[in-house]
C-alpha positions in Angstrom: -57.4 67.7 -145.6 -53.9 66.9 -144.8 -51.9 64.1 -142.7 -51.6 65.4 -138.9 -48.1 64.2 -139.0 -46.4 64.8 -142.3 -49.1 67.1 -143.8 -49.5 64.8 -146.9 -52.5 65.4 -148.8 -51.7 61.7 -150.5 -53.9 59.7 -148.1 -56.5 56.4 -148.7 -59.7 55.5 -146.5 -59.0 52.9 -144.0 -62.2 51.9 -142.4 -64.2 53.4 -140.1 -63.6 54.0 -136.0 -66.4 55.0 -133.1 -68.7 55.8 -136.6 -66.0 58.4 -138.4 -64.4 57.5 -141.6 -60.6 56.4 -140.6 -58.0 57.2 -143.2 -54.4 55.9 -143.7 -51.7 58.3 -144.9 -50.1 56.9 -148.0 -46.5 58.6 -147.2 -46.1 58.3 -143.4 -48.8 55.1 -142.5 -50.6 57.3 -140.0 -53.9 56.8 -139.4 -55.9 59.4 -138.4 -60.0 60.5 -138.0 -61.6 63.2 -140.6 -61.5 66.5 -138.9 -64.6 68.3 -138.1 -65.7 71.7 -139.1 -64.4 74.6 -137.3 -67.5 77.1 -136.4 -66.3 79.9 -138.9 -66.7 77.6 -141.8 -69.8 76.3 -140.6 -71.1 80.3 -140.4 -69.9 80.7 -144.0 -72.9 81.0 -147.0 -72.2 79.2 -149.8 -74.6 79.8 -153.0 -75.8 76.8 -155.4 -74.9 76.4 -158.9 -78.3 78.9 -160.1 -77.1 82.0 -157.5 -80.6 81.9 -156.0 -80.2 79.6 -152.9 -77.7 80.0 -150.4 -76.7 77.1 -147.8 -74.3 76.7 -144.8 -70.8 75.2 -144.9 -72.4 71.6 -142.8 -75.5 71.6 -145.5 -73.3 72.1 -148.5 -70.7 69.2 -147.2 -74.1 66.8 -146.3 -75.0 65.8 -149.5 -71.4 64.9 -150.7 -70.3 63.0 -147.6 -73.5 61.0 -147.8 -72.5 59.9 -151.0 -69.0 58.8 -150.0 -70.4 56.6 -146.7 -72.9 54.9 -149.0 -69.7 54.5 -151.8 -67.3 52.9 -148.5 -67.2 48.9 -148.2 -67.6 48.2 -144.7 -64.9 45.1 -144.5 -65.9 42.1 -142.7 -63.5 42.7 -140.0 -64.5 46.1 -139.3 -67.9 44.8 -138.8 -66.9 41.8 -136.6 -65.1 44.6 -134.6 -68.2 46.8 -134.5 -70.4 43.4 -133.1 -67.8 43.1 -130.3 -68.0 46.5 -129.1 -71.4 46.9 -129.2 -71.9 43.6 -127.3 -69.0 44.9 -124.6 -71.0 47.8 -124.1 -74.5 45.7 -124.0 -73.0 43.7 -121.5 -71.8 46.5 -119.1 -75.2 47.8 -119.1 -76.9 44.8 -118.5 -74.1 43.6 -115.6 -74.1 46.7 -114.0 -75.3 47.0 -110.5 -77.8 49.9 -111.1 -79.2 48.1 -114.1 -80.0 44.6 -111.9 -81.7 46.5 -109.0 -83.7 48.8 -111.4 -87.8 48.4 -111.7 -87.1 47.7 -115.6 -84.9 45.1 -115.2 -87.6 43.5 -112.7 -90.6 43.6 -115.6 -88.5 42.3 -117.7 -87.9 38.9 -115.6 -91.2 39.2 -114.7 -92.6 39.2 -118.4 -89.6 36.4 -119.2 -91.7 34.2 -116.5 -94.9 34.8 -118.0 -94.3 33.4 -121.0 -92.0 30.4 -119.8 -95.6 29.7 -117.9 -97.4 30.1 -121.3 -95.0 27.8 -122.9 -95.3 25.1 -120.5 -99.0 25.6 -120.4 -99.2 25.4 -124.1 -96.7 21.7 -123.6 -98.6 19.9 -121.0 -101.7 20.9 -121.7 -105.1 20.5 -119.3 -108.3 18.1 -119.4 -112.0 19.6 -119.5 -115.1 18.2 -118.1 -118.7 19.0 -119.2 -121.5 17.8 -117.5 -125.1 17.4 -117.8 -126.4 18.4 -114.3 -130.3 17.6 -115.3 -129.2 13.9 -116.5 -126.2 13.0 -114.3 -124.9 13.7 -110.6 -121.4 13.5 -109.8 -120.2 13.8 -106.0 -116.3 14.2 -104.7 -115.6 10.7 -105.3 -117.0 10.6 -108.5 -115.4 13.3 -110.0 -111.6 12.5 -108.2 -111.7 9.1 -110.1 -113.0 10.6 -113.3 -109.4 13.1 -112.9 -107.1 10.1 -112.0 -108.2 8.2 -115.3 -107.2 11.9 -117.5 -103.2 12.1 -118.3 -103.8 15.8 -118.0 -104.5 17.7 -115.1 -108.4 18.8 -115.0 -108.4 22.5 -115.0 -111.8 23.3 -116.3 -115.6 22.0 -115.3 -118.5 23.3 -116.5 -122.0 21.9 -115.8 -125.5 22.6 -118.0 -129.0 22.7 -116.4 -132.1 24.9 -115.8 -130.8 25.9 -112.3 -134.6 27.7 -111.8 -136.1 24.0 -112.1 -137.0 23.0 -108.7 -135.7 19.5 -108.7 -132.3 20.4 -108.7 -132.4 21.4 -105.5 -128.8 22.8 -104.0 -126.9 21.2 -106.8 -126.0 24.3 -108.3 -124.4 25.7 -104.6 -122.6 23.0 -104.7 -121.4 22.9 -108.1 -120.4 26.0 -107.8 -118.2 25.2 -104.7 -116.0 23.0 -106.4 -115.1 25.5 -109.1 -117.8 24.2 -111.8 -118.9 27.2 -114.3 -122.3 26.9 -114.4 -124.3 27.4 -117.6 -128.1 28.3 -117.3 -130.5 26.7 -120.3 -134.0 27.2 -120.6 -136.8 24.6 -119.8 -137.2 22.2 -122.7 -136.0 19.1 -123.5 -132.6 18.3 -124.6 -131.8 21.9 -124.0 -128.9 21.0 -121.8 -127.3 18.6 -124.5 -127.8 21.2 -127.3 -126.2 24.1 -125.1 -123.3 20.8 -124.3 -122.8 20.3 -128.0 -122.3 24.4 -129.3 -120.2 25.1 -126.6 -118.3 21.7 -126.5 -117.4 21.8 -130.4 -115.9 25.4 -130.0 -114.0 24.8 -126.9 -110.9 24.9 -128.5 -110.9 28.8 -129.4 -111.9 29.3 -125.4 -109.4 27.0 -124.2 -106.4 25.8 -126.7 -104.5 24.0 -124.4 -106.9 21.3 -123.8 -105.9 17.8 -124.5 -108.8 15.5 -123.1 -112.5 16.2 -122.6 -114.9 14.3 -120.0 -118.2 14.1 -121.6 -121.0 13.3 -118.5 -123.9 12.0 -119.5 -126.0 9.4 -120.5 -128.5 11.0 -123.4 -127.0 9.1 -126.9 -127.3 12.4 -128.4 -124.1 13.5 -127.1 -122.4 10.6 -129.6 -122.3 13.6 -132.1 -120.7 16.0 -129.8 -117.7 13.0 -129.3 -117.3 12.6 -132.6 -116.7 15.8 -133.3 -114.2 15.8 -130.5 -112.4 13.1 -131.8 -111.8 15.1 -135.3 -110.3 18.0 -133.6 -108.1 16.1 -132.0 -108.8 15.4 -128.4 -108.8 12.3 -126.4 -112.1 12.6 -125.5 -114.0 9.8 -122.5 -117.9 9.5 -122.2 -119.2 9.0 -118.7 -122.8 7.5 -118.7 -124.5 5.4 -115.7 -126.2 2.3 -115.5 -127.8 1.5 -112.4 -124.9 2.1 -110.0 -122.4 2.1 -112.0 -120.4 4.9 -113.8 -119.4 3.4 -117.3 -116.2 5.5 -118.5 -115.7 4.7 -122.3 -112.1 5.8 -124.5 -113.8 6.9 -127.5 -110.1 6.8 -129.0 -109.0 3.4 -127.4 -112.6 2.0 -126.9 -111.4 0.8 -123.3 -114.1 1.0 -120.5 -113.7 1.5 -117.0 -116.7 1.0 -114.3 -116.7 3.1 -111.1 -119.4 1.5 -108.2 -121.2 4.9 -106.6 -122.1 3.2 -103.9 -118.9 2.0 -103.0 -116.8 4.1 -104.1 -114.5 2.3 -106.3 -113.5 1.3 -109.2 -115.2 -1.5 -110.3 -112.7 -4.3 -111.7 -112.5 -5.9 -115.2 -113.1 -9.5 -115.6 -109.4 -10.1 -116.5 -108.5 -8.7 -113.2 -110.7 -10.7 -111.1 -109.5 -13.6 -112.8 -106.2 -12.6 -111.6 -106.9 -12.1 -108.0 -108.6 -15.4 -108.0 -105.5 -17.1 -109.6 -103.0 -14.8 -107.1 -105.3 -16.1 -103.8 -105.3 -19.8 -105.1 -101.3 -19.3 -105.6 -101.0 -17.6 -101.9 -103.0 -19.9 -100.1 -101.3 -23.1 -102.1 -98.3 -21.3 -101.1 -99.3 -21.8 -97.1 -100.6 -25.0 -97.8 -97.0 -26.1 -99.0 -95.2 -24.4 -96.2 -97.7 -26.4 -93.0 -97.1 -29.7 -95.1 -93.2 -28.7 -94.6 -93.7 -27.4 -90.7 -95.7 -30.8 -90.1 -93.4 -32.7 -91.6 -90.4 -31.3 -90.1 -92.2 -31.8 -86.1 -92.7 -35.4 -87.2 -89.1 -36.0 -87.8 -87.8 -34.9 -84.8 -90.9 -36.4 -82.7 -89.4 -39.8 -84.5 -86.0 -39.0 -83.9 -86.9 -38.6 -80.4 -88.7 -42.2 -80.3 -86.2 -43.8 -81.7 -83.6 -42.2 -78.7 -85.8 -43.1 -75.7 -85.8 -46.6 -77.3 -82.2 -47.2 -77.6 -82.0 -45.4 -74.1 -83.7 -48.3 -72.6 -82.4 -51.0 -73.9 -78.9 -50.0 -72.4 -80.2 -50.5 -69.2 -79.1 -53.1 -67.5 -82.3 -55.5 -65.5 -83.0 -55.6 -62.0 
């Protein structure tokens, strides 16, 4: 191979250019690409070392120029140059107007939003509720209040009874309205809160975003199924009634919270009422104050008035 320009055969590698070794003549500092093979040369049969094989021109120059790429020293600024073409050409691609309006560009925003969805799932995370149906009934009130106390949106209700048994009536249509999963158990007792605790201990692998689990009911058996709760992690609130009165204990915190069913509300802690009496006794000593003032105020200018008329008539003079 010679120089194009001053057809020196002394010549160095300089690098390589569009993925062809670049050499740099030594006489003339031309730089110039390694010439292909001409199709007569490539035709030509060339026989090993042994006389028994014979190979192309292209096969018999393979095996050495192999050997010379894996001998070059890619420089690091032939490879920082190599980056910034490819990313040029990246760019072009992705920039270009055919490439924005194509169907793969769409599925790949599409997929992008998916998993932005996932991740933010994954971050915020949802609250659970299971209930036993045969122990505990919880209308649209009920169950509104029970979401407001969660920090986490609640996603997921499931409730556990013998839906055949005839004294639960149209509960199950009505679950089953407002989104509840229902889970059928057989007749027998305790079967609900036995079907409560294997699913409730494994609800994790079903649902691994959950961060806070309603437990509804009022059998003492279900203590176990909290516990376990509390050991995976989860902030976890047992709902039980007395009377009529939903009692809504942190099992992390221990703080209580009492809902009245019949009126619909949330039933204040002592400490608050204590406040509200001390805010009314403020207010009304408040109005108290402020009468005394108005009072006060009429009877100064009623005696102001007095004391005019009286100096007004004794300026008169006698008939």
């Amino acid at each position: 191979m010679k120089c194009p320009r001053c057809e020196s055969t002394l010549y160095r590698k300089n690098g390589r250019r569009n993925g062809k070794q670049n050499y740099l003549c030594k006489s003339c500092g031309k730089q110039f690409l390694e010439p292909a093979f001409s199709r007569s040369l490539e035709t030509n049969l060339l026989a090993n070392g042994n006389g028994h094989t014979k190979v192309s021109m292209a096969e018999a120059t393979e095996v050495p120029l192999g050997k010379n790429l894996l001998e070059d020293k890619v420089t690091e600024k032939s490879l920082g140059s190599f980056s910034l073409t490819l990313a040029e050409e990246l760019l072009q691609t992705i920039l270009s107007p055919n490439w924005l309006e194509s169907a793969a560009f769409s599925q790949l925003l599409l997929k992008i939003q998916q998993k932005d969805e996932i991740k933010h799932q994954l971050e915020t995370g949802i609250s659970l509720l299971l209930l036993d149906a045969e122990n505990l009934k919880l209308d649209v009130n009920s169950e509104l209040f029970l979401a407001s106390i969660c920090e986490y949106p609640l996603q997921v209700k499931m409730a556990f009874a013998n839906w055949r048994n005839p004294s639960i009536g149209k509960q199950d249509i009505e679950l089953y309205n407002r989104s509840y999963q229902l889970v059928h158990v057989p007749e027998g007792k305790n079967s609900a809160d036995g079907k409560m605790i294997a699913i409730g201990a494994c609800v994790l692998r079903s649902y691994p975003t959950v961060k806070e689990i309603l437990v509804c009911s009022s059998d003492g058996i279900l203590i176990h199924l909290c516990n376990e709760l509390q050991n995976q992690g989860l902030i976890v609130y047992w709902v039980r009634r007395q009377g009529q009165t939903l009692r809504i204990e942190n099992r992390n915190t221990t703080k209580l919270t009492h809902y009245s069913l019949t009126m619909a509300t949330e039933v204040p802690s002592f400490e608050k009422v204590f406040e509200q009496i001390q805010d009314l006794i403020k207010n009304e000593q408040e109005s108290i104050n402020a009468r005394l003032n108005s009072l006060a105020a009429i009877a100064s200018l009623f005696q102001e008035r007095c004391n005019i008329n009286i100096k007004y008539n004794s300026k008169q003079p006698e008939k």
